[in-house]
C-alpha positions, -999 to 999 in steps of 0.1 A, spaced: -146 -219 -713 -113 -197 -725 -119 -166 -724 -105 -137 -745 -98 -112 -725 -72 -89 -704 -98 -79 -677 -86 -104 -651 -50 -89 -659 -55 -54 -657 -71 -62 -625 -40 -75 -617 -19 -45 -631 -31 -26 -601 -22 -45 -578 9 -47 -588 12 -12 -586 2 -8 -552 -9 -37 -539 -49 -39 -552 -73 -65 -542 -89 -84 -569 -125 -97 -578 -135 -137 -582 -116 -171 -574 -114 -175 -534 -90 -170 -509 -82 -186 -473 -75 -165 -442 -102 -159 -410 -107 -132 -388 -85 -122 -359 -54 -110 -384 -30 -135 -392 -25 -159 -370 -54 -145 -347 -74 -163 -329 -102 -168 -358 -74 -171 -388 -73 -203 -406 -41 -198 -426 -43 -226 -454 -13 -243 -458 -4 -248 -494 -29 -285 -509 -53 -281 -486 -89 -288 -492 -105 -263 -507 -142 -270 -500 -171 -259 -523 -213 -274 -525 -234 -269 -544 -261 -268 -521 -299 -277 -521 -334 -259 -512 -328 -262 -474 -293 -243 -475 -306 -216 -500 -334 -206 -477 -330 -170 -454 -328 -154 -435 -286 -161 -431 -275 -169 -399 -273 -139 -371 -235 -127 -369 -220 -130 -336 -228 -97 -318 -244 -82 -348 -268 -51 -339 -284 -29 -363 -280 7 -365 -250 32 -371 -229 39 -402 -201 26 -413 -175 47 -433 -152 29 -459 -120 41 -473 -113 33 -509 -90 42 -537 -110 37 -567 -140 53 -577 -169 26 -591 -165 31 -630 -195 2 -632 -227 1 -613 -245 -22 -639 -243 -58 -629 -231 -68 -667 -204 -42 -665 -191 -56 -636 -157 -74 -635 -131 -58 -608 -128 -62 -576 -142 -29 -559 -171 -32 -584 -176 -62 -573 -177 -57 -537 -201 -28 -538 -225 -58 -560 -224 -80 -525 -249 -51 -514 -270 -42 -543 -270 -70 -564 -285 -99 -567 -280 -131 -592 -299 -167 -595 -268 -182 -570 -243 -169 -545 -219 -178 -521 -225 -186 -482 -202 -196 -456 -211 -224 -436 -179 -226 -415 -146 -218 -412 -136 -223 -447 -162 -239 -461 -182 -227 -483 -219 -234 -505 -231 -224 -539 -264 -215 -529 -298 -203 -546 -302 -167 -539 -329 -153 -561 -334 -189 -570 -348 -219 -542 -311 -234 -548 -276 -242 -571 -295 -258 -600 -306 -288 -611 -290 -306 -642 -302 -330 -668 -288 -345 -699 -251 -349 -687 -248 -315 -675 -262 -298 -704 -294 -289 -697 -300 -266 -658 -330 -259 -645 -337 -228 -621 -370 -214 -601 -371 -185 -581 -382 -177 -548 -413 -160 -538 -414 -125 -521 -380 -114 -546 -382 -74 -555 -364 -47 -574 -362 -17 -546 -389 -1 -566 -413 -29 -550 -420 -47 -584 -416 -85 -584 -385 -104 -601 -399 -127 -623 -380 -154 -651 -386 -126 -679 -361 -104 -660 -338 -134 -656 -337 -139 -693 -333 -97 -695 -304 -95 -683 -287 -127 -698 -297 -114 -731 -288 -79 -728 -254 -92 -723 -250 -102 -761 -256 -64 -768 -223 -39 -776 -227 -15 -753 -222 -42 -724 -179 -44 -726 -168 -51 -694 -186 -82 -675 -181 -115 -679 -185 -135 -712 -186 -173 -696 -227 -177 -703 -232 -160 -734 -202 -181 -753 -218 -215 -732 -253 -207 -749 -233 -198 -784 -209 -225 -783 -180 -205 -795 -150 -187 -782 -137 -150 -782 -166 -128 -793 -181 -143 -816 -209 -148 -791 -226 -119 -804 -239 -132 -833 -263 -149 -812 -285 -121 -803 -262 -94 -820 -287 -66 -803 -295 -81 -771 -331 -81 -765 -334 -42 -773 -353 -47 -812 -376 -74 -801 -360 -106 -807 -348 -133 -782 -326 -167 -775 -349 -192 -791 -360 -217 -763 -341 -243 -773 -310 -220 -760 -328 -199 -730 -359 -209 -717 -387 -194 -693 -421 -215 -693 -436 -196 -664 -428 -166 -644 -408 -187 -619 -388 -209 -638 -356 -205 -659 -338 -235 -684 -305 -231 -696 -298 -249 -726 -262 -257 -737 -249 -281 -763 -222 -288 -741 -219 -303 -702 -215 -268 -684 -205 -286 -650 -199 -256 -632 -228 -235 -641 -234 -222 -606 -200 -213 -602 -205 -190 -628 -245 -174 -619 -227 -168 -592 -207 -141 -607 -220 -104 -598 -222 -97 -639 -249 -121 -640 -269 -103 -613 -305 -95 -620 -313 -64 -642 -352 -53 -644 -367 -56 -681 -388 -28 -676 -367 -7 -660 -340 -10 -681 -324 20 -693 -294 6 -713 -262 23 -714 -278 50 -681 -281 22 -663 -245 23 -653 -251 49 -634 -283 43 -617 -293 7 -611 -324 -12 -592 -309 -26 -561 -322 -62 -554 -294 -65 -520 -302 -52 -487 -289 -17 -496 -296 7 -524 -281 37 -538 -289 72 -521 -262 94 -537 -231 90 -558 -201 111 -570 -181 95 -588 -145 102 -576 -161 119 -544 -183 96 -525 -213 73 -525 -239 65 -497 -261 34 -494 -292 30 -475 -311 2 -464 -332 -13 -490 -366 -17 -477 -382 -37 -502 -352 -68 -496 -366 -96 -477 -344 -114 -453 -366 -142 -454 -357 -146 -492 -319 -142 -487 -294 -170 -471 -265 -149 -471 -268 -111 -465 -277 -90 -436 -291 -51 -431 -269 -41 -399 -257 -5 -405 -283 20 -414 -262 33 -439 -223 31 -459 -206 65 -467 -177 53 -490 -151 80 -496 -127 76 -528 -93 89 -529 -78 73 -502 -45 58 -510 -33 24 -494 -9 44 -471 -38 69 -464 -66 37 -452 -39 22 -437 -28 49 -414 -60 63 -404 -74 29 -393 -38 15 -377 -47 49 -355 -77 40 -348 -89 81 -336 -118 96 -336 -143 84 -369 -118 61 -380 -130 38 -352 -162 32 -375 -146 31 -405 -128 1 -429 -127 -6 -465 -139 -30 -486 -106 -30 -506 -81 -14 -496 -53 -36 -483 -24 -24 -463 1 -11 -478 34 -32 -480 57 -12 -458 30 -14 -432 28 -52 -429 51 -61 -407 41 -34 -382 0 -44 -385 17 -82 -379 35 -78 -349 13 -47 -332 -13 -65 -307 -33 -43 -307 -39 -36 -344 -36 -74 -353 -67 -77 -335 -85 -56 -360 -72 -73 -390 -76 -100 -415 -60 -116 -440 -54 -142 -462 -45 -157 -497 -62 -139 -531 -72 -163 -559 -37 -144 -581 -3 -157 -590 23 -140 -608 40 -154 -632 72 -149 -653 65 -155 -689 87 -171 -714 81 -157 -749 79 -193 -768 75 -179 -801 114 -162 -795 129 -191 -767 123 -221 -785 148 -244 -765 137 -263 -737 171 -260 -717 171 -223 -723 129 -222 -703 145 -248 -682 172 -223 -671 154 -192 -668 125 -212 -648 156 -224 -624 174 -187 -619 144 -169 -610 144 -162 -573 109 -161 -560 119 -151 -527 123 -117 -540 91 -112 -550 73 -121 -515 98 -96 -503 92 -71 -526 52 -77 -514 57 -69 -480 68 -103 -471 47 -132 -458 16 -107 -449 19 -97 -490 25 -130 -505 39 -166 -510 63 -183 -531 48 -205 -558 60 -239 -566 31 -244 -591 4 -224 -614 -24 -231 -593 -31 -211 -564 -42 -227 -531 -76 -212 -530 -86 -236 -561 -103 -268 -556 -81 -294 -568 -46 -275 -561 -16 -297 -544 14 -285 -530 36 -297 -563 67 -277 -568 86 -290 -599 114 -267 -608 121 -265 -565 114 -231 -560 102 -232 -522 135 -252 -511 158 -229 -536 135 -195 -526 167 -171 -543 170 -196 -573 191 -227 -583 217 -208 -604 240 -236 -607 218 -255 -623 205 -231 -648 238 -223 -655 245 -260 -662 212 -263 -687 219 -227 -703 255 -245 -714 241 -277 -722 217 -257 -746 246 -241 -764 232 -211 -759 258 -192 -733 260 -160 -735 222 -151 -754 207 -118 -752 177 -119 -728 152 -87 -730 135 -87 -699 102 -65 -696 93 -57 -665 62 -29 -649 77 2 -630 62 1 -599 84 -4 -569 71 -45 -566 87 -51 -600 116 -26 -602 128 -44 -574 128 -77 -580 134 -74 -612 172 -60 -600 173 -98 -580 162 -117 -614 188 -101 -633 215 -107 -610 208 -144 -613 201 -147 -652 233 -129 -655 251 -153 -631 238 -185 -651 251 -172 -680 226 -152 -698 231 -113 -711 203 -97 -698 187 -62 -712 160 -49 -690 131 -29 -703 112 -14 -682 75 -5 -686 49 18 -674 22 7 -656 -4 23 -680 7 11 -709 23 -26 -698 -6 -53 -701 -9 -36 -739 32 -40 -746 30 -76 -731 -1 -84 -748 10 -78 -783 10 -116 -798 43 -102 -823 64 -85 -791 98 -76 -789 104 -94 -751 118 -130 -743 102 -127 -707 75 -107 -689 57 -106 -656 19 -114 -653 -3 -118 -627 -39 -140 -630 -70 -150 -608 -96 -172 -613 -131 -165 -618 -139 -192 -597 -127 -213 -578 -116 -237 -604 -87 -241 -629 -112 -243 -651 -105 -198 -655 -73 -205 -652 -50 -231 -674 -75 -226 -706 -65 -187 -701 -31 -188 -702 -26 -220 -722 -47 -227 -748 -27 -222 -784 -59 -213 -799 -61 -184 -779 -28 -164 -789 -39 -132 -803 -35 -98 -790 -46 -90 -757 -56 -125 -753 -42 -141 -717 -16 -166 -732 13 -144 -731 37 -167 -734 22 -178 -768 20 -213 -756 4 -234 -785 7 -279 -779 -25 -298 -798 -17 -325 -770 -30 -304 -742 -57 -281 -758 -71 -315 -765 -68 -327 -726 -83 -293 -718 -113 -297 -741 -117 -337 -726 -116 -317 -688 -139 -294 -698 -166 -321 -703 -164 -337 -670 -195 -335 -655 -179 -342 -620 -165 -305 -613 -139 -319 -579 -133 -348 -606 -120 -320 -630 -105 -300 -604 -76 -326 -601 -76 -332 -644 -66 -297 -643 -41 -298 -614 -24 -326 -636 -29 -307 -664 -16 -279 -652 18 -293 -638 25 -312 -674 26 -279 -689 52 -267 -665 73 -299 -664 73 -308 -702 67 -275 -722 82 -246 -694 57 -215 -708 61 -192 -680 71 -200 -641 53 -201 -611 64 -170 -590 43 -160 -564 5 -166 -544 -4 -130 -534 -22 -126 -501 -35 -93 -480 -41 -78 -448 -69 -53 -444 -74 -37 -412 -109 -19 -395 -117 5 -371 -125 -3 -332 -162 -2 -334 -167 -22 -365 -179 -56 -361 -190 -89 -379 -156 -82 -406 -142 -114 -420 -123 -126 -448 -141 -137 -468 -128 -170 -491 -142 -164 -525 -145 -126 -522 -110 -122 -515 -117 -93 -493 -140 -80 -459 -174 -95 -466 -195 -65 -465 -227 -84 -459 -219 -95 -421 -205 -57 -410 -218 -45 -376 -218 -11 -358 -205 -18 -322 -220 -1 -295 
């Protein structure tokens, strides 16, 4: 289940840079802003709930929002263009919210209440079914499922677009499924189906099976518990076999969602229009409200943010699926009535840590102290405070199933850092006085806190020479498995909501390479060898807690990186938008339940 990659990260990189929303995991909040009357502000442990539901909960049409009234267009204000519109290109956030709308994969999410949440079937009648300890999934899809061009989604397409996958022009998307079916890490996957399906040749049935034209069997030759955690991934959306047009298809997709593509400029704008071919009847989790989206790119944080706070003219109908507000407008959006009203918020599935280069800090006391001086407070601040983010006291975030309130090292009742103590542990290690290169990203997050950090590494006792780094180039610097820095910032998410995408990532010794996720080069046989026993649970809540235990050994007996932050968002919408929510595994505004007012 490790995965070799940097995509989560540079995800992360932009938010660190201004802010950015990310893709996958889940996050807590409600509407009504923070605090509003709708918000559900998780406290840190609570229960994060996830089913994985049966026939009866993945049948449409989903449940009529509140008020919700078709007709009218909605405008949304974004940043970033769409680099991806092909499902198995899709990995980052913005992508990924666009994929809510035009994509469609074998399961999805639904929220039943609150925060509460299925795995449901969407192009299939539900989550799965399993056999042979997990190893073997079984799938049928519904009747009356279409590509927008009105021709039928059948298992052959299914098994399309997981085999097109394995091919080398598909870079981007996720790489869970392919390395399940291959049995092997990294990307060595490939040499599965080294082509994809594109000269002819196929997963034998034995690895991907489709008997009929309704029914799809995964076969693994280990327990893949959380299976419909990943289908429910929008890389593993449905692609059409006989429509595929390879690499071109990035630019021009079938739409199986509600919506479809009428026209798209890439760095200019993109409309969507109602997809008349997508049958309510077949969907548990999507609506057709608006008539139409025009998404505009280009607009900064600051820009989205000030246009909507104002709430004039077209802004009224307009919100983003993305955009957050900016940090220096936070506290403003918090306190204003009137704009609180229009907002919501809540936690991302992303924690920042501090890294501790292991291959150049090999004494404990030395992690111990560094993990003791950093002051976490600093960060939140940095973030825009409370609205922006939360302090961590562990590496799981509090939108995982499984996570607990742990907080070993004390770091939410020392928020500016115990420097006493690490001062204490730095001269206990005989190491007073040791040069400490600290590389750090030079946005105005990092820059800052990173001013805080030294003041405190410096005050336990360390001599501390800051590098700073520029956002373009800083995941590569970090990422180099022979770098020149003792610690360094990173920020992660999970795919889903499990520390399943998590701990492996960042933890697994067999994963230290370049651009791999383990930046702090952490390498212990003990644990890779409790990750590969969790990985086998069938139970995926009995996991959940394997990994929170898992996760907090590593902190207490090895020190890697520390715990720094929980990142959470505002976003904000016009007057006469309706249905907006935020949404606990998206991250962001579900786009699916958005209303035109009257």
């Amino acid at each position: 289940m490790s995965r070799v990659s940097i995509r989560t990260a540079r995800a992360s990189l932009a938010a660190v840079a201004a802010g950015a929303l990310f893709l996958t995991g889940c996050s807590s909040g409600g509407g009504g802003g923070e605090d509003g009357k709708d918000a559900k502000a998780k406290k840190q442990g609570a229960d994060v709930s996830y089913t994985f539901a049966d026939e009866a909960a993945s049948k449409g049409p989903a449940p009529e929002v509140e008020g919700g009234r078709k007709g009218g267009t909605i405008k949304v204000l974004q940043r970033d263009s769409f680099a991806h519109l092909d499902p198995a290109q899709i990995y980052v956030s913005d992508e990924g919210a666009l994929a809510t709308l035009i994509h469609r994969g074998l399961t999805t999410y639904k929220r039943t209440s609150g925060d509460k949440y299925e795995v449901v079937g969407d192009l299939a009648t539900d989550s799965g079914k399993k056999s042979d300890g997990g190893k073997t999934w079984t799938y049928k899809l519904k009747d009356g499922i279409k590509f927008e061009d009105g021709s039928a989604i059948t298992s052959k397409d299914v098994r399309h677009s997981i085999e097109r996958m394995f091919a080398p022009f598909i870079t981007e998307g996720p790489t869970f499924i392919q390395q399940w079916l291959a049995n092997t890490g990294g990307t060595d996957y490939r040499k599965l189906l080294k082509d994809g399906p594109f000269k002819g040749k196929h997963l034998s049935d034995d690895v991907l099976e489709t008997p009929d034209d309704k029914t799809v069997i995964f076969h693994f030759e280990e327990p893949q518990a959380e299976l419909p955690y990943a289908l429910a991934m929008q890389g593993y959306s449905v692609v059409s076999e006989k429509k595929d047009t390879k690499e071109k298809y990035d630019k021009d997709p079938l739409s199986t969602g509600p919506y479809k593509i009428a026209s798209f400029k890439s760095g200019k704008n993109m409309k969507l229009v109602r997809n008349p071919e997508w049958d309510p009847k077949t969907d548990p989790k999507r609506h057709q409200y608006p008539d139409a989206f025009n998404i505009q790119f280009g607009v900064s944080f600051e820009d989205s943010t000030k246009r909507l706070t104002s709430d004039a003219g077209e802004n009224q109908y307009a919100t983003s699926f993305t955009n957050s507000v900016d940090a220096s407008s936070m506290q403003k959006v918090r306190s204003d009535p009137e704009v609180k009203k229009r907002s919501v918020s809540g936690y991302q599935s992303y924690v920042s840590y501090m890294n501790i280069n292991t291959d150049r800090i090999k004494n404990k006391k030395v992690r111990q102290a560094i993990a003791y001086a950093m002051p976490n407070q600093s960060i939140v601040s940095a973030f825009g405070g409370a609205g922006g983010g939360e302090m961590a006291g562990n590496y799981i975030s509090p939108t995982l199933v499984g996570q607990k309130p742990t907080d070993p090292f004390n770091k939410l009742k020392k928020p500016q850092g115990d420097v006493k103590k690490a001062a204490k542990l730095l001269k206990e290690s005989g190491k007073k006085g040791m040069k400490l290169t600290f590389a750090f990203q030079n946005a105005p997050e990092w820059q800052d806190f990173s001013v805080a950090a030294t003041q405190n590494l410096e005050k336990a006792g360390f001599n501390v020479q800051k590098k700073d780094i520029i956002a373009d180039t800083y995941y590569d610097q970090i990422g180099k498995a022979k770098n020149d820095y003792d610690i360094y910032h990173n920020s992660w998410g999970a795919d889903w909501p499990s520390a399943s995408t998590v701990i492996p990532n960042l933890f697994d010794g067999r994963q230290v390479q370049d651009g791999a996720a383990n930046y702090s080069h952490h390498k212990n046989p003990k644990f890779e060898k409790e990750m590969d026993r969790i990985r086998k649970i069938e139970n995926p809540n009995k996991a959940a807690d394997e990994w929170m235990k898992l996760a907090d050994k590593i902190l207490v007996e090895d020190v890697p990186a520390v715990p720094m932050h929980y990142y959470k968002t505002i976003q904000i919408s016009g007057s006469k938008i309706g249905g907006a929510y935020f949404d606990e595994q998206l991250h962001d505004i579900q786009p699916t339940s958005l209303y035109v007012k009257k």
